[in-house]
TIKOLKE-231856 format. One line per field, with one value per atom (N, C-alpha, C): residue in one letter; atom name; x, y, z. Coordinates in nm, 2 decimals. Each point is the difference from the previous one (the first is absolute). Example, Ala and Ser with C-alpha at 12.3 -4.5 7.8 and 13.67 -1.06 7.14 Angstrom:
code: [A	A	A	S	S	S]
site: [N	CA	C	N	CA	C]
u: [1.32	-0.09	0.09	-0.04	0.09	-0.08]
v: [-0.57	0.12	0.12	0.11	0.11	0.11]
w: [0.78	0.00	0.00	-0.07	0.00	0.08]
***
This chain:
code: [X	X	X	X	X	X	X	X	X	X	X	X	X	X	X	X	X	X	X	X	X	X	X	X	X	X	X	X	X	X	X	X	X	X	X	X	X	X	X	X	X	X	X	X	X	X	X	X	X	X	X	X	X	X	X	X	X	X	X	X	X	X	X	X	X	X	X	X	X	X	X	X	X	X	X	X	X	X	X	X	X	X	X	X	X	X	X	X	X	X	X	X	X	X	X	X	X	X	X	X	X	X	X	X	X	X	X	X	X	X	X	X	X	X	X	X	X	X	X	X	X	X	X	X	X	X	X	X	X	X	X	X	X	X	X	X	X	X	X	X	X	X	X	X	X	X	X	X	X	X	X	X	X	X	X	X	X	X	X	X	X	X	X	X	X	X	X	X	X	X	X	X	X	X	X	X	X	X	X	X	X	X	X	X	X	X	X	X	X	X	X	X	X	X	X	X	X	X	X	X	X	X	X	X	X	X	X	X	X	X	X	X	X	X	X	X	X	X	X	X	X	X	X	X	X	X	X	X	X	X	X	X	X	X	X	X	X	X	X	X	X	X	X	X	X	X	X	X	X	X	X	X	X	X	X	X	X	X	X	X	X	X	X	X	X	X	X	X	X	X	X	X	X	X	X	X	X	X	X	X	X	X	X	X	X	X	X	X	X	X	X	X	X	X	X	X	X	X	X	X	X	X	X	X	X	X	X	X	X	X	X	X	X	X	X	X	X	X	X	X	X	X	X	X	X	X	X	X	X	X	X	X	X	X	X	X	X	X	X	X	X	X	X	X	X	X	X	X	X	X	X	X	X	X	X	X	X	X	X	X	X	X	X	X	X	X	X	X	X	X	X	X	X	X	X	X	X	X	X	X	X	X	X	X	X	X	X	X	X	X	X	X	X	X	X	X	X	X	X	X	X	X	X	X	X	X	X	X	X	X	X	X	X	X	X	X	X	X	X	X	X	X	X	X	X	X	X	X	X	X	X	X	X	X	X	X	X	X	X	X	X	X	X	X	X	X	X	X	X	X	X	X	X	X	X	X	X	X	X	X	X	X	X	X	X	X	X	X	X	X	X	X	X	X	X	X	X	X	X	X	X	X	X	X	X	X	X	X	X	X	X	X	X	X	X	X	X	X	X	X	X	X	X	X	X	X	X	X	X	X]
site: [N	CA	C	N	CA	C	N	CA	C	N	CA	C	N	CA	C	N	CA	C	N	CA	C	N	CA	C	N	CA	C	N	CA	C	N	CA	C	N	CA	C	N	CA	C	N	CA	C	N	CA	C	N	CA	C	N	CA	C	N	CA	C	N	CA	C	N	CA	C	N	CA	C	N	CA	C	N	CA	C	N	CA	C	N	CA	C	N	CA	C	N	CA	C	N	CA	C	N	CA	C	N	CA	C	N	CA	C	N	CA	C	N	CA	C	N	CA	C	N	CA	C	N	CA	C	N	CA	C	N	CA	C	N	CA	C	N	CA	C	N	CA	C	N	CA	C	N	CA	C	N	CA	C	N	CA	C	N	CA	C	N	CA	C	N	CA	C	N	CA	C	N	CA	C	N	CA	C	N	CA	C	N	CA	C	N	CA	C	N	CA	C	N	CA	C	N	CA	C	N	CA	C	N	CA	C	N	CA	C	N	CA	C	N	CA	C	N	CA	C	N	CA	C	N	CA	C	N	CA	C	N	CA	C	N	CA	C	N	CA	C	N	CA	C	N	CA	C	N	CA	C	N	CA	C	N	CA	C	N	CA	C	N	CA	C	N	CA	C	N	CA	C	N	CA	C	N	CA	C	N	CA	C	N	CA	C	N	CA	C	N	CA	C	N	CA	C	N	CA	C	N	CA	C	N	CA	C	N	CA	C	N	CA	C	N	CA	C	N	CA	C	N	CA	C	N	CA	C	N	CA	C	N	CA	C	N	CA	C	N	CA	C	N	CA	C	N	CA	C	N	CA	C	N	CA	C	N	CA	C	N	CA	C	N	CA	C	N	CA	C	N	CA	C	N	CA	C	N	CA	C	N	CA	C	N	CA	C	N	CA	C	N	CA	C	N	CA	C	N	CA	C	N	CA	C	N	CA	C	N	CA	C	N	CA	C	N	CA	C	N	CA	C	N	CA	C	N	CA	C	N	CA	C	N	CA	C	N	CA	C	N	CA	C	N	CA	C	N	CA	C	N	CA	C	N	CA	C	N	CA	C	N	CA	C	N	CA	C	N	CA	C	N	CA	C	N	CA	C	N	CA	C	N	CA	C	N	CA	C	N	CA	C	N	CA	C	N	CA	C	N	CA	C	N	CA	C	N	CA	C	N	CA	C	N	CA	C	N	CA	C	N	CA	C	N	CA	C	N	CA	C	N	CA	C	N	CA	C	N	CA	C	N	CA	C	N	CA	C	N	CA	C	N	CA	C	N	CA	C	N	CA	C	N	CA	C	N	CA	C	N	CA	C	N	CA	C	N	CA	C	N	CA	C	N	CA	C	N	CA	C	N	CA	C]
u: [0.09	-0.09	0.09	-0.02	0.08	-0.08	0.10	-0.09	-0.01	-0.07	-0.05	0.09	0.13	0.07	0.07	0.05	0.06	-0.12	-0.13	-0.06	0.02	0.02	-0.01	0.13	0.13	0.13	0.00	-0.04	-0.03	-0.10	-0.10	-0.05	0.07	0.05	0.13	0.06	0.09	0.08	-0.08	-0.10	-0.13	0.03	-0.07	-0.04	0.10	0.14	0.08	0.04	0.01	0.02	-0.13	-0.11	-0.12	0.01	0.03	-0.01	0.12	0.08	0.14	-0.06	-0.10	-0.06	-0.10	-0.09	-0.11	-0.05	0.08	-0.06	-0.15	-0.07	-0.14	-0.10	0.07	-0.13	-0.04	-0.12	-0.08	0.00	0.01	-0.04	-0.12	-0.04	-0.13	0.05	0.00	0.02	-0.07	-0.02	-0.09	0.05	-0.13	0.08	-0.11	0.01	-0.02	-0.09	-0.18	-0.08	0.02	0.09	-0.03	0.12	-0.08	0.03	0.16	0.07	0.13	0.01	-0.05	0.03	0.06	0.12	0.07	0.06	0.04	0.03	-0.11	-0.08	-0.14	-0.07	-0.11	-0.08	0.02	0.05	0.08	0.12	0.06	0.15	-0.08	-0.09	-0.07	-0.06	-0.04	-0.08	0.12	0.12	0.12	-0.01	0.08	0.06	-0.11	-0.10	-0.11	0.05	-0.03	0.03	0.12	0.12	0.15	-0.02	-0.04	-0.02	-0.09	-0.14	-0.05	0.04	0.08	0.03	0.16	0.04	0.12	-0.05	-0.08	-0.10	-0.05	-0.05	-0.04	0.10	0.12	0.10	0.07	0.02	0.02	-0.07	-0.16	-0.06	-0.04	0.02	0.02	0.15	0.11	0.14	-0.04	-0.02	0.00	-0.10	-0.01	-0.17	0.00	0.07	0.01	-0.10	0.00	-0.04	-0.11	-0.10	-0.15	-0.02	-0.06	-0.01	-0.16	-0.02	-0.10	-0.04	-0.13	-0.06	-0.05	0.06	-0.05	-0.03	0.10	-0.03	-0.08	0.00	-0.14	-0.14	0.01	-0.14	-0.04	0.13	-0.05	-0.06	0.08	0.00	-0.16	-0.01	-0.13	-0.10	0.02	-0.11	-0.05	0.09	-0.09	0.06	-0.05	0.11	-0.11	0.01	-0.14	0.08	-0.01	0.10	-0.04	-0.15	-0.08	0.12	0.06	0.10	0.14	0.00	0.15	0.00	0.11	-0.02	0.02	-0.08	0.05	0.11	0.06	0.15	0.00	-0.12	-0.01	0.12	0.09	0.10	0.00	-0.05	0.03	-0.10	-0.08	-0.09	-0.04	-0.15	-0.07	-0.02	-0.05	-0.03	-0.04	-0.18	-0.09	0.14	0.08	0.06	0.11	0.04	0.11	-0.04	-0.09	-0.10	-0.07	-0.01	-0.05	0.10	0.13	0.13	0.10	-0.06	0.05	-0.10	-0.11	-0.05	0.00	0.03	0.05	0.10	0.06	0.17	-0.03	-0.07	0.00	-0.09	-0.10	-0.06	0.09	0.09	0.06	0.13	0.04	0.14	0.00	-0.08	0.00	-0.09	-0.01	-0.09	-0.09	-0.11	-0.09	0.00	0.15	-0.02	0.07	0.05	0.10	-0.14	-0.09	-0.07	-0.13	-0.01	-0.08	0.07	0.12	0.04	0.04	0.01	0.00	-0.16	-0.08	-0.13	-0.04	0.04	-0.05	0.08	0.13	0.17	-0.03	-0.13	-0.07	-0.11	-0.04	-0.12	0.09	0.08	0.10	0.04	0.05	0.07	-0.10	-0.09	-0.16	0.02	-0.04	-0.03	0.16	0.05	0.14	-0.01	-0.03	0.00	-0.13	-0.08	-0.15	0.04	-0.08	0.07	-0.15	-0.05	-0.11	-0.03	-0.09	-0.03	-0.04	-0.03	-0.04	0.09	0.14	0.05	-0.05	-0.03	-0.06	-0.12	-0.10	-0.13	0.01	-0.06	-0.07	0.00	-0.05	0.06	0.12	0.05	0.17	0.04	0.01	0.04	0.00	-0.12	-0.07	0.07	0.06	0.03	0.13	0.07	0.13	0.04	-0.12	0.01	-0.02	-0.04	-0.04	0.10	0.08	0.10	0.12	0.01	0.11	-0.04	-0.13	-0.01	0.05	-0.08	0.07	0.14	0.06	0.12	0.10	-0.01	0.03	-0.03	-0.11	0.06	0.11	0.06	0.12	0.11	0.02	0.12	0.08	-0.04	0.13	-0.01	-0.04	0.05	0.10	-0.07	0.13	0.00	0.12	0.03	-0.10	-0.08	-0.13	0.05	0.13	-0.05	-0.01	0.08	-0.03	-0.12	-0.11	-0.17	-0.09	0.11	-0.12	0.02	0.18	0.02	-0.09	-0.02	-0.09	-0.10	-0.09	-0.12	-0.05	0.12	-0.03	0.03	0.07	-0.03	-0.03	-0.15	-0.08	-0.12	0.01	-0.14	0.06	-0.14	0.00	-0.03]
v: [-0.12	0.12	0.12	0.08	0.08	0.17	0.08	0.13	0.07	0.14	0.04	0.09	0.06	0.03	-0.06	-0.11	-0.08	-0.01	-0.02	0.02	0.07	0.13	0.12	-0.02	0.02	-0.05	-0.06	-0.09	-0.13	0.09	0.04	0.04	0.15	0.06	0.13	-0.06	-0.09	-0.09	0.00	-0.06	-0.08	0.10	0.12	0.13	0.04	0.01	0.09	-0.11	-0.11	-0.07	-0.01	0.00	-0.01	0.17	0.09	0.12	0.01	-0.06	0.00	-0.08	-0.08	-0.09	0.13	0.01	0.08	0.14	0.13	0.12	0.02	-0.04	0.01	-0.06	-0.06	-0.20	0.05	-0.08	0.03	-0.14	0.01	-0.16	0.00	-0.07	-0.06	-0.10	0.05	-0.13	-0.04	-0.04	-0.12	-0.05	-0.07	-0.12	-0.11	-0.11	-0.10	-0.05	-0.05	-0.05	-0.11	-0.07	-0.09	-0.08	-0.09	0.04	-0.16	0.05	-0.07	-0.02	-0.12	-0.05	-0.08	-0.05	-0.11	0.00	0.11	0.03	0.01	0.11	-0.02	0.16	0.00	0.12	0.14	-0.01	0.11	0.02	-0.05	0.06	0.06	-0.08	0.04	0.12	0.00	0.21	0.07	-0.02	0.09	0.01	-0.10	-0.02	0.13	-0.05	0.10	0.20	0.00	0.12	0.04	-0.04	0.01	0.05	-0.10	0.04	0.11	0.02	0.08	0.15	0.01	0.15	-0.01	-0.12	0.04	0.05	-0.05	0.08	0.10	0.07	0.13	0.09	-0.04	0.11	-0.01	-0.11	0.07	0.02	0.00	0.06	0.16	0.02	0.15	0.07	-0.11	0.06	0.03	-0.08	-0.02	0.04	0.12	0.08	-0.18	-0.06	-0.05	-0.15	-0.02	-0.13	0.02	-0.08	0.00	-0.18	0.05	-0.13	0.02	-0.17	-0.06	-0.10	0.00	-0.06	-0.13	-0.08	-0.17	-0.10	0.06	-0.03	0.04	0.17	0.02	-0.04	0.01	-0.06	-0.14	-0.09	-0.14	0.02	0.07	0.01	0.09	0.10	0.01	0.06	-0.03	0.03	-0.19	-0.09	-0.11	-0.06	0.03	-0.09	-0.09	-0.09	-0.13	-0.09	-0.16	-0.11	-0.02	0.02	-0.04	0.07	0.08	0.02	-0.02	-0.09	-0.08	-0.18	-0.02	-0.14	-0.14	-0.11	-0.06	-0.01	0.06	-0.04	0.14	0.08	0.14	0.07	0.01	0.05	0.12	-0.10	0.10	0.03	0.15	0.01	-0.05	-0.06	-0.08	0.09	-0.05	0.06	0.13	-0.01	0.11	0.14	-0.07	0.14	0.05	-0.09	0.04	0.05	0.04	0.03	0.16	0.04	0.08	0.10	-0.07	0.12	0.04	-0.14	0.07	0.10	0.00	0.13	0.08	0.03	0.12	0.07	-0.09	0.02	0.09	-0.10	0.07	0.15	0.00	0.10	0.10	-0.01	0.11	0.03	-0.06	0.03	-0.04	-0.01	-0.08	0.16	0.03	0.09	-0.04	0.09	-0.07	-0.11	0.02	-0.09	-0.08	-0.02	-0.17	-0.05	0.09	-0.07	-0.10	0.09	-0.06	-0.15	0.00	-0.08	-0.12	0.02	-0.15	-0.04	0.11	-0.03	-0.14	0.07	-0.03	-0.22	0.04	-0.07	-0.13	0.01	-0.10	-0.03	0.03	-0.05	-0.11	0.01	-0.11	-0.13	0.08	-0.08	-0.14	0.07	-0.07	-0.11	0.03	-0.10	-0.09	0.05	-0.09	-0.06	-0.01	-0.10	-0.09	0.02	-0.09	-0.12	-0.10	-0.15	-0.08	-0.01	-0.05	-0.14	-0.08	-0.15	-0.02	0.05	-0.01	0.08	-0.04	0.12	0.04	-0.13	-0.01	0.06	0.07	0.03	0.11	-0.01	0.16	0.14	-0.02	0.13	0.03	-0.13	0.03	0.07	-0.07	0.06	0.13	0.06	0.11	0.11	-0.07	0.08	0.01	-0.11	0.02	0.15	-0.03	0.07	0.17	-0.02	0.17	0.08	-0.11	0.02	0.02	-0.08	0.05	0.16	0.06	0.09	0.08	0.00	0.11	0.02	-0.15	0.04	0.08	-0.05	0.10	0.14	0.08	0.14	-0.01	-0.09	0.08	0.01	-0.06	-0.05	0.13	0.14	0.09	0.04	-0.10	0.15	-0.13	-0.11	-0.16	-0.07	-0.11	-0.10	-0.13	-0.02	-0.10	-0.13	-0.04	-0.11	-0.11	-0.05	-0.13	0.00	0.11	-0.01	-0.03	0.03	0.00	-0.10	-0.06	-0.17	-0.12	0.05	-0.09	-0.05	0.13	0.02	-0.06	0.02	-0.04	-0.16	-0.08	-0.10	-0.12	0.04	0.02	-0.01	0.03	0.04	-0.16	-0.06	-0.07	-0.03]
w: [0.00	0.00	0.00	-0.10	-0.01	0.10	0.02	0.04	-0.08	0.08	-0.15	-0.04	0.08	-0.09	-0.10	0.03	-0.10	-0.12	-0.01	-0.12	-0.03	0.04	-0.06	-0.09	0.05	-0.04	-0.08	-0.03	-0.07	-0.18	0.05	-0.07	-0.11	0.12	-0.08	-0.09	0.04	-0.09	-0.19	0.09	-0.19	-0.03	0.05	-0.10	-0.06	0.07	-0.07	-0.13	-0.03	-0.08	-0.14	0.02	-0.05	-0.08	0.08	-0.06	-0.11	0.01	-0.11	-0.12	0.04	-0.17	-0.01	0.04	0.02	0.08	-0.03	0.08	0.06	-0.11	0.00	0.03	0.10	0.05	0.06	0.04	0.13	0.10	0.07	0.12	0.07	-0.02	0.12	0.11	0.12	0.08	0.14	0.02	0.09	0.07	0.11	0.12	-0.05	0.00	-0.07	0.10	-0.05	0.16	-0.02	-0.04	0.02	0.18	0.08	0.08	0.06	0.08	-0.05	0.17	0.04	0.16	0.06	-0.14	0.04	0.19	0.00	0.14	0.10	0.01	0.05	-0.09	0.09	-0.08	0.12	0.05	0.07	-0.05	-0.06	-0.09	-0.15	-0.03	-0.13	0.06	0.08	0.01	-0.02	0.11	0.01	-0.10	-0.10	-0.11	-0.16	0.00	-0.08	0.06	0.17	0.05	-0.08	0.04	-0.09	-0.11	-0.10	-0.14	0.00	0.04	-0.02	0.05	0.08	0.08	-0.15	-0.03	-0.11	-0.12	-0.05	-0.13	0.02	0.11	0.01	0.01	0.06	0.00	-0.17	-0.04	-0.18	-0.05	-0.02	-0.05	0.01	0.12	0.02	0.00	-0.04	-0.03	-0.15	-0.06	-0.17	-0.09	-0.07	-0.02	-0.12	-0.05	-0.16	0.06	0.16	0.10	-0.04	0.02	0.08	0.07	0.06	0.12	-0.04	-0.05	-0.02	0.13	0.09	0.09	0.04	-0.10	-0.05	0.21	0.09	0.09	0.08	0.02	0.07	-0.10	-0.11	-0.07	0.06	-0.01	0.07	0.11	0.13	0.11	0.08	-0.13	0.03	-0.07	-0.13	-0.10	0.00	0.01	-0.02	0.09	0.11	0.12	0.09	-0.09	0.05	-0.06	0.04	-0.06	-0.10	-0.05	-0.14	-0.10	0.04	-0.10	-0.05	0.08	0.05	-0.08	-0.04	-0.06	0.13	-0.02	0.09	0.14	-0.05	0.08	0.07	0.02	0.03	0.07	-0.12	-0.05	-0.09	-0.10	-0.11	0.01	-0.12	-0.06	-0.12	-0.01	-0.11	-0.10	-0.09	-0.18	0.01	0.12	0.01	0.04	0.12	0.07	-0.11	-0.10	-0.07	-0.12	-0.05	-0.11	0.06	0.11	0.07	0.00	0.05	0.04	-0.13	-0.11	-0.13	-0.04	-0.02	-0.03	0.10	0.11	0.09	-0.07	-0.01	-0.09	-0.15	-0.08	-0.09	0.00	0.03	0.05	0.06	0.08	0.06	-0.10	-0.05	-0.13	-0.10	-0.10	-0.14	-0.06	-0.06	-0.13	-0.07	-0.02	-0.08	-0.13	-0.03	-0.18	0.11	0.11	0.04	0.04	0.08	0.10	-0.14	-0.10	-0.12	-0.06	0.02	-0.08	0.07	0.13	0.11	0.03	-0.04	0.03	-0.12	-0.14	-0.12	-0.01	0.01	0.06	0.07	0.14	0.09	-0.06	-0.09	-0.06	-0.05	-0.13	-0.10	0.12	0.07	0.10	0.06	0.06	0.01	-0.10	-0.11	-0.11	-0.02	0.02	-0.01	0.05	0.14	0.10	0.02	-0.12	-0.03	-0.01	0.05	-0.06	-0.02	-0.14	-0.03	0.02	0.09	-0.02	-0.12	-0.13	-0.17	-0.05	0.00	-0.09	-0.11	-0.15	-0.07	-0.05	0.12	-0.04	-0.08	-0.05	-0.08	0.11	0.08	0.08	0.08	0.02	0.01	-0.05	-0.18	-0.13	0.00	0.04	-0.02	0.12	0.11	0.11	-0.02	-0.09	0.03	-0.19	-0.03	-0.14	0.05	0.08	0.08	0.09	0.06	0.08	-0.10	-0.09	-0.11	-0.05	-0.07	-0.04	0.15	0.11	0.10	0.05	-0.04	0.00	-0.08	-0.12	-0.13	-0.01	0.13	0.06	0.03	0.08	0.06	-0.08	-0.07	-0.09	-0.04	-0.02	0.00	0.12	0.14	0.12	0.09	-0.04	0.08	-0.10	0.01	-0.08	0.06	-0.12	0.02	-0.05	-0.08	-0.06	0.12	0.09	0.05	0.06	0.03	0.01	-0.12	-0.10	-0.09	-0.05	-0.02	-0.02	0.11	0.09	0.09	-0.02	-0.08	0.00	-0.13	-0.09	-0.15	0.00	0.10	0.03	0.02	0.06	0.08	-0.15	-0.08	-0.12	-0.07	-0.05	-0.11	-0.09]
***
């Protein structure tokens, strides 16, 4: 367990190196909910306290920082286990689906936030797995999913989606 000056230390170091590839970056950074008790859950609070009193002090050192909230969201926008996976540790699909759109919502722009929107739709269908591949509306679904994908093709490199997909047709 480090303190928090040494994060900080630790962190001067990154920047000064990061700004020699890139003047112009920005960072987002975080304390991670997900929760880490191999020792017990009193070193895990300390341990969160640390990190989080470390990220506040660079983010108010560094105008270029912003400190995104992924732990207080767990902690208390959805801080019921329903949101925790099994091993109520980590967080489940619902909580990590929730703090990504936190995320994006607080740093992305409207044409990013359109295009992860549009991005998870494809994605969706990628990960379709038909008991009739064969049918007529497969055919039809996977023929629909090809045209929406063929939007993106000058803004990402589509082919191993659209090799998938084309496949997939018979």
């Amino acid at each position: 367990m480090l303190t928090p000056e040494e994060i900080i230390e630790y962190f001067d170091r990154f920047e000064k190196r990061l700004r020699e590839i890139n003047k112009n970056i920005g960072i987002i950074i975080t304390v991670s909910p997900v929760r880490h008790i191999k020792s017990t859950l009193e070193t895990n609070s300390l341990s969160k306290a640390i990190l989080r009193y470390a990220t506040d002090r660079i983010a108010t050192t560094y105008d270029f920082v912003k400190y995104f909230p992924s732990y207080e969201i767990m902690m208390d926008d959805l801080r019921d286990y329903r949101f925790y996976k099994p091993d109520m540790l980590h967080p489940n699909e619902v909580a990590i689906e929730y703090i990504w759109n936190r995320l994006v919502d607080s740093f992305f722009n409207p044409e990013a936030q359109h295009f992860i929107k549009k991005w998870t739709k494809i994605r969706k269908a990628l990960g379709h797995r038909s008991f009739h591949p064969t049918s007529k509306e497969h055919q039809q679904f996977l023929q629909k999913t090809i045209e929406e994908l063929k939007a993106f093709k000058h803004q990402i490199d589509i082919h191993e989606e659209l090799a998938y997909l084309e496949n997939q047709l018979i």
